[in-house]
C-alpha positions as CSV (number, residue, x, y, z in Angstrom):
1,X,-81.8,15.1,67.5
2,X,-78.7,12.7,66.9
3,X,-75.7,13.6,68.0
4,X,-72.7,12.2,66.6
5,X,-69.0,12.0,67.5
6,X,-67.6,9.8,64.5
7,X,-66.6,11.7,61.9
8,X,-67.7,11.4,58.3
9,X,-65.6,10.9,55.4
10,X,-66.3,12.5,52.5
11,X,-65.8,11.9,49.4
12,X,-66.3,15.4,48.1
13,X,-64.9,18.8,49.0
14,X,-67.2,22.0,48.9
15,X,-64.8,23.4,45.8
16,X,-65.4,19.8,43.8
17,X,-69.3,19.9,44.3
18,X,-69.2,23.8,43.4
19,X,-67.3,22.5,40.2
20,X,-69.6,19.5,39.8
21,X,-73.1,22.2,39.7
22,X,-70.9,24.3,37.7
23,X,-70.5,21.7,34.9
24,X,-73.9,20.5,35.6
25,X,-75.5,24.4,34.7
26,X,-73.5,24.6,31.4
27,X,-74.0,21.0,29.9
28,X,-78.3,21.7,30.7
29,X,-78.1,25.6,30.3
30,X,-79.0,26.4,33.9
31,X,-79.1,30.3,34.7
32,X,-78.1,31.7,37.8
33,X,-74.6,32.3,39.7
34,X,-72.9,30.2,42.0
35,X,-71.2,32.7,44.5
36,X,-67.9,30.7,46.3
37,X,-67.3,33.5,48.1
38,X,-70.9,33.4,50.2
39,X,-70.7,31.0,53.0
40,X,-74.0,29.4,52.4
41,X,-73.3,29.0,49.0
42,X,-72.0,25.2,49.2
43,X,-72.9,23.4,52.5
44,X,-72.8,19.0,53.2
45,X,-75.5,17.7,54.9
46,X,-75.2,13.7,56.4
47,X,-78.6,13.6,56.1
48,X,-81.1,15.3,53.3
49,X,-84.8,14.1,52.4
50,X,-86.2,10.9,53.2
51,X,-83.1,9.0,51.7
52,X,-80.9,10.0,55.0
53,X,-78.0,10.2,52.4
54,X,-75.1,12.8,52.5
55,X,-75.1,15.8,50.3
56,X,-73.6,18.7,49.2
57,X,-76.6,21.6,48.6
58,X,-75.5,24.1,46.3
59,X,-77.7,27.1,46.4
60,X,-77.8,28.9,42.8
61,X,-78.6,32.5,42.4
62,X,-80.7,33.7,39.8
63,X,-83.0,37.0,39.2
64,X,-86.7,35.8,39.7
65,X,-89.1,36.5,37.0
66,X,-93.1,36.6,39.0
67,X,-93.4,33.5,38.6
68,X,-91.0,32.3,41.1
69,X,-91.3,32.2,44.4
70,X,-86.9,32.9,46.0
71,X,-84.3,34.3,44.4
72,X,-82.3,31.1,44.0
73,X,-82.3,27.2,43.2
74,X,-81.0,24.5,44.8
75,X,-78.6,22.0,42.9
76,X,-78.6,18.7,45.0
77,X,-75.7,16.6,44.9
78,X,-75.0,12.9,46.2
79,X,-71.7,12.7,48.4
80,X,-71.3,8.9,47.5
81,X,-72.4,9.1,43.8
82,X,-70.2,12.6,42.9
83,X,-73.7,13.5,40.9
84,X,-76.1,15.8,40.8
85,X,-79.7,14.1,41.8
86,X,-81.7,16.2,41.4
87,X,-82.7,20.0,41.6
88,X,-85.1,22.2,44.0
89,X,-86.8,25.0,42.1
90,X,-87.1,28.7,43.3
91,X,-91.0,27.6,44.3
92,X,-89.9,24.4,46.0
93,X,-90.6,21.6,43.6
94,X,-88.2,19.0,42.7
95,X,-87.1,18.2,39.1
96,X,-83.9,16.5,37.4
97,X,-83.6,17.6,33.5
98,X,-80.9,14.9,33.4
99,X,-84.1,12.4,33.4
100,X,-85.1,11.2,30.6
101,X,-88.5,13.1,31.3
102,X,-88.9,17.0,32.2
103,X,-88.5,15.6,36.0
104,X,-89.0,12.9,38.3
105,X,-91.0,10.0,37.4
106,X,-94.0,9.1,39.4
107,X,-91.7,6.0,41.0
108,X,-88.6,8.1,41.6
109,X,-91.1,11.3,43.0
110,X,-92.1,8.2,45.6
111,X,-89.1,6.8,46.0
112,X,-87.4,9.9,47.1
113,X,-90.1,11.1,49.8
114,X,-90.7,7.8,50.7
115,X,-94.4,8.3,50.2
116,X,-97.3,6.0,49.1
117,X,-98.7,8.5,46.1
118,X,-102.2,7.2,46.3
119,X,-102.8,6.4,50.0
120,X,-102.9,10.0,51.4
């Protein structure tokens, strides 16, 4: 465990990357709720996934159908970029429907977790 005493700026507030998943659910037709008034609703991280970047997780509730696996998704956005980056389903898996593909390429899927995808 790292403990640090500098403090990180941020580029983002917690209301600005609430407004940021907000727009992000209408313009791609996301269900689900994003609740301001819970207090893990919106929460920054300095370090998130192999890519040790900071970013806000904003936790989206929905009502699962049998299918899924939680009652909420996670909308994953980059401190530094003010984007979202990605999202993390109600069964765990990662997509982005602002790819050009119905989620991550093979390349980005690698890039992210840092992984070799055939060397396992």
């Amino acid at each position: 465990m790292r403990i640090m005493n500098e403090k990180i700026n941020k580029h983002l507030t917690a209301e600005q990357a609430m407004q940021i998943a907000e727009n992000y659910k209408g313009k791609y037709n996301l269900s689900g709720t994003i609740d301001g008034t819970k207090e893990h609703t919106v929460k920054f991280y300095t370090q998130f996934d192999d890519s040790n970047l900071p970013v806000w997780l904003v936790m989206v509730s929905i009502i699962p159908t049998v299918f899924q696996a939680d009652d909420e998704y996670t909308i994953v956005i980059s401190d530094a970029e003010e984007q979202v980056k990605y999202l993390i389903d109600p069964n765990g898996h990662y997509y982005a429907p602002h790819t050009k593909e119905d989620g991550l390429t093979d390349e980005e899927f690698d890039r992210l977790w840092n992984e070799d995808s055939e060397d396992n």
